[in-house]
N, C-alpha and C positions, 0 to 999 in steps of 0.2 A: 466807652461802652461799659455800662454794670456787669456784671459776672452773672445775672440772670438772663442777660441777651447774650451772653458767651457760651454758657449752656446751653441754649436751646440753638447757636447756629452750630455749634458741635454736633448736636444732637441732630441736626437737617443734613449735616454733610456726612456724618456718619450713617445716616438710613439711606442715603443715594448709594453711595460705596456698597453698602449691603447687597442694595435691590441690583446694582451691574453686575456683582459678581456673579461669576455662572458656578451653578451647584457643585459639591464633588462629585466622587463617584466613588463606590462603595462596591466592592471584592465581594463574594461568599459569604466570606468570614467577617465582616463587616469590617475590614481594614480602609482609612482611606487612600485613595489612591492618587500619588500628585495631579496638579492640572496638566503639566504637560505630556501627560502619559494618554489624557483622555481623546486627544485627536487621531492617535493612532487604535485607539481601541471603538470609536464610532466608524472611522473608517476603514475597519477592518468589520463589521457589521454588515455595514454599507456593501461589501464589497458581498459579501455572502450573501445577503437577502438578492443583490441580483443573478434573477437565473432565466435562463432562456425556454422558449415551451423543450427545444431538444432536450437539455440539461433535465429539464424537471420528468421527462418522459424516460429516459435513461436512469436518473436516482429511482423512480419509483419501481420498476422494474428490478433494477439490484437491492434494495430494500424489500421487495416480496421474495426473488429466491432467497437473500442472505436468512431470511428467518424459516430455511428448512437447511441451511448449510452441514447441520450435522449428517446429513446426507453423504456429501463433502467429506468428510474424515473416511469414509471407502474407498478415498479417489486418492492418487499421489500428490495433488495440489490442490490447494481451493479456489485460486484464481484459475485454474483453469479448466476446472469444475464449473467455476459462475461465467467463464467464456461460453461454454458447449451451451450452457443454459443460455443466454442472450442468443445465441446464436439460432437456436429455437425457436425462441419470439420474433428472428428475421433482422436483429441488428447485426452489423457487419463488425463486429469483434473482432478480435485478437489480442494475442497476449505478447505486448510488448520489452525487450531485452534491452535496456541501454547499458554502456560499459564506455570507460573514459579513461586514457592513460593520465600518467601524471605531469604534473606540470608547474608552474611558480607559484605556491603558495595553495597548491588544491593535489591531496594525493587521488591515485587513480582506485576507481572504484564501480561497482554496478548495482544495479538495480534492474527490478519487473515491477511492469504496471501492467492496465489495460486498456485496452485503445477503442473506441468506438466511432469509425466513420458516421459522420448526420449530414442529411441537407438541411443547406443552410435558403434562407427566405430570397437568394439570388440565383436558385438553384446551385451553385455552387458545392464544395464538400467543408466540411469544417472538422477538424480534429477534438475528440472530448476525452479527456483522461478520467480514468476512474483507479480511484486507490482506494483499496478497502482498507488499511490501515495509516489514514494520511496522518491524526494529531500524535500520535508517538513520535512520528519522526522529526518534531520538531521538542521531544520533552529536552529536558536538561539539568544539570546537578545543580543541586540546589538555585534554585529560579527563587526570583526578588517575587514579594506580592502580584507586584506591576506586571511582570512576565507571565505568573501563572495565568492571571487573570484574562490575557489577552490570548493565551495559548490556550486554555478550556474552552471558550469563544469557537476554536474549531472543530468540523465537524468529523467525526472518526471515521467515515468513510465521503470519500473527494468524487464529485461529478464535475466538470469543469475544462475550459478551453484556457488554450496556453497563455492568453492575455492574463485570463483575473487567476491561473499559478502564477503567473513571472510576479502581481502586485504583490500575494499573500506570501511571496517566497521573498520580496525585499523585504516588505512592513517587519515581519518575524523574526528573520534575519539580523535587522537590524536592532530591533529590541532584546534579542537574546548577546547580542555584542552589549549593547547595554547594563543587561542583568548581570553577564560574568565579569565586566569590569566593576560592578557596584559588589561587588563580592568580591573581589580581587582575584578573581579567577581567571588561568591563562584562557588565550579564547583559540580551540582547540582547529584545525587548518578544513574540519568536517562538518564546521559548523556556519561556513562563510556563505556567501549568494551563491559563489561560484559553486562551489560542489553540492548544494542544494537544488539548483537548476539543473545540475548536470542528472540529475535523477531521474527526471522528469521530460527533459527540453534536452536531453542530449546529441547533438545529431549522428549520432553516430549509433544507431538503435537498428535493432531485427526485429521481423515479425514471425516469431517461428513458434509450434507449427503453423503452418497453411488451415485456413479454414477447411479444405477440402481433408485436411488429416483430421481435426479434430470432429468433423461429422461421420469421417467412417469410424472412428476409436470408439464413439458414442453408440452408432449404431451395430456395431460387430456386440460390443459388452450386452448391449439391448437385447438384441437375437440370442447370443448365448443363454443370459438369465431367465429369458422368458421359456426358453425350451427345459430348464431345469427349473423351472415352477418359483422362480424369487421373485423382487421388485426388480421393475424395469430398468435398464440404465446403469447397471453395475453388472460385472461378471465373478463367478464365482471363481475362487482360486483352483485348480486344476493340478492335479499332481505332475512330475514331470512323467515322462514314459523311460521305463526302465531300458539301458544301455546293455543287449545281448554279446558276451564276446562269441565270436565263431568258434567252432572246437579244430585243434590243431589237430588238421591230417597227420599222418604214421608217414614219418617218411622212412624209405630204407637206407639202409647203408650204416647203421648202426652198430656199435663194438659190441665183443664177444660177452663183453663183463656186462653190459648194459644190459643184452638179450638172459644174461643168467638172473640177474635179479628183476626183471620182468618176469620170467618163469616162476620164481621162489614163492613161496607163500607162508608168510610171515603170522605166527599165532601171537594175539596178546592178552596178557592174562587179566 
């Protein structure tokens, strides 16, 4: 075979290899990103584009109060600010407490989210979490390209049922054990599935208060503020009421010395 038919079947086998390979993927910052990073970063896409009518009726809803939340900063919480709010609109909210002792390999720890009861399309009830600050929780010291890229990916405030957390809490999980061993970094016991779930999916969680607390709290602040001419929905701070002591009765039986300088009267210059 000439070396001009060796060139040109180089040249055929090489343009097949081209055209198979699947493209990269390219970061923010235009860094590229391995191929094998790229299955966990479509399928973490994947997982967020799907969302249920509940789901998307629920975000939209917390996405229109969250853009008056300064509101919120009057209140002692902001999630439980945007409960009373949902709760309004007729969702059955509450603000949920998980807490988890410690155990092998996961220290004990707690967390608050927010709960949202839906019917589900079998009538049934379905559980839907909502975290107004999900993507922090998952930031980390110094993250490889490949981590950031798949951790900006999500969304900063979480609507979503236990299934597609438990996926987003392995896929992340697991890439963030990745990045801190690609950095040689120890991989710290707060960072594993287990105590990331426990966050979230703990069972061992309260709903407190009662919605029945939080609508009278709402409504007492209401009635307050509107009778003293403010916005609705917050009460104004209230001085406390002064602490009167009784005046000590005279009792008798008092010494001779006691009654002489009761009597005296004392000039001062």
């Amino acid at each position: 075979m000439g070396s001009l038919e060796e060139e040109r079947l180089f040249q055929m086998v090489h343009d097949f290899i081209e055209s198979e390979s699947p493209p990269p993927i390219f970061s923010a910052s235009s860094q590229c990103i391995p191929l094998n990073h790229g299955t966990n970063y479509f399928t973490l896409q994947e997982i967020l584009k799907r969302q249920t009518p509940a789901e998307i009726e629920v975000l939209e809803s917390v996405l229109k109060h969250m853009k008056n939340k300064r509101d919120a900063e009057r209140t002692i919480s902001l999630k439980k600010w945007l409960v009373m709010r949902l709760k309004m609109e007729g969702f059955n909210a509450s603000l949920c407490h998980t807490s988890w002792p410690t155990t092998s390999g996961c220290p004990a720890g707690e967390y608050e989210c927010i709960d949202v009861e839906m019917k589900d399309k079998d009538g049934g009830s379905v559980r839907l979490i909502v975290d107004i600050d999900f993507k922090s929780q998952f930031e980390l010291a110094r993250p490889t390209p490949t981590y950031t890229q798949l951790s900006e990916t999500l969304p900063s405030i979480f609507v979503g049922n236990e299934d597609k957390l438990r996926k987003i809490i392995s896929l992340l999980c697991s890439a963030a054990k990745q990045s801190l061993r690609d950095r040689g970094l120890h991989i710290p016991p707060w960072r594993t599935s287990t105590y990331m779930q426990s966050k979230w999916l703990c069972a061992r969680h309260s709903k407190a208060p009662s919605g029945i607390a939080f609508n009278k709290e709402y409504e007492v602040g209401r009635d307050r503020e509107a009778k003293a001419g403010g916005a609705p929905g917050f009460s104004k701070w209230v001085p406390p009421v002064p602490v009167v002591k009784p005046k000590r009765k005279h009792l008798g039986g008092g010494s001779g010395l006691s009654n002489q300088f009761s009597n005296m009267s004392i000039n001062c210059c």
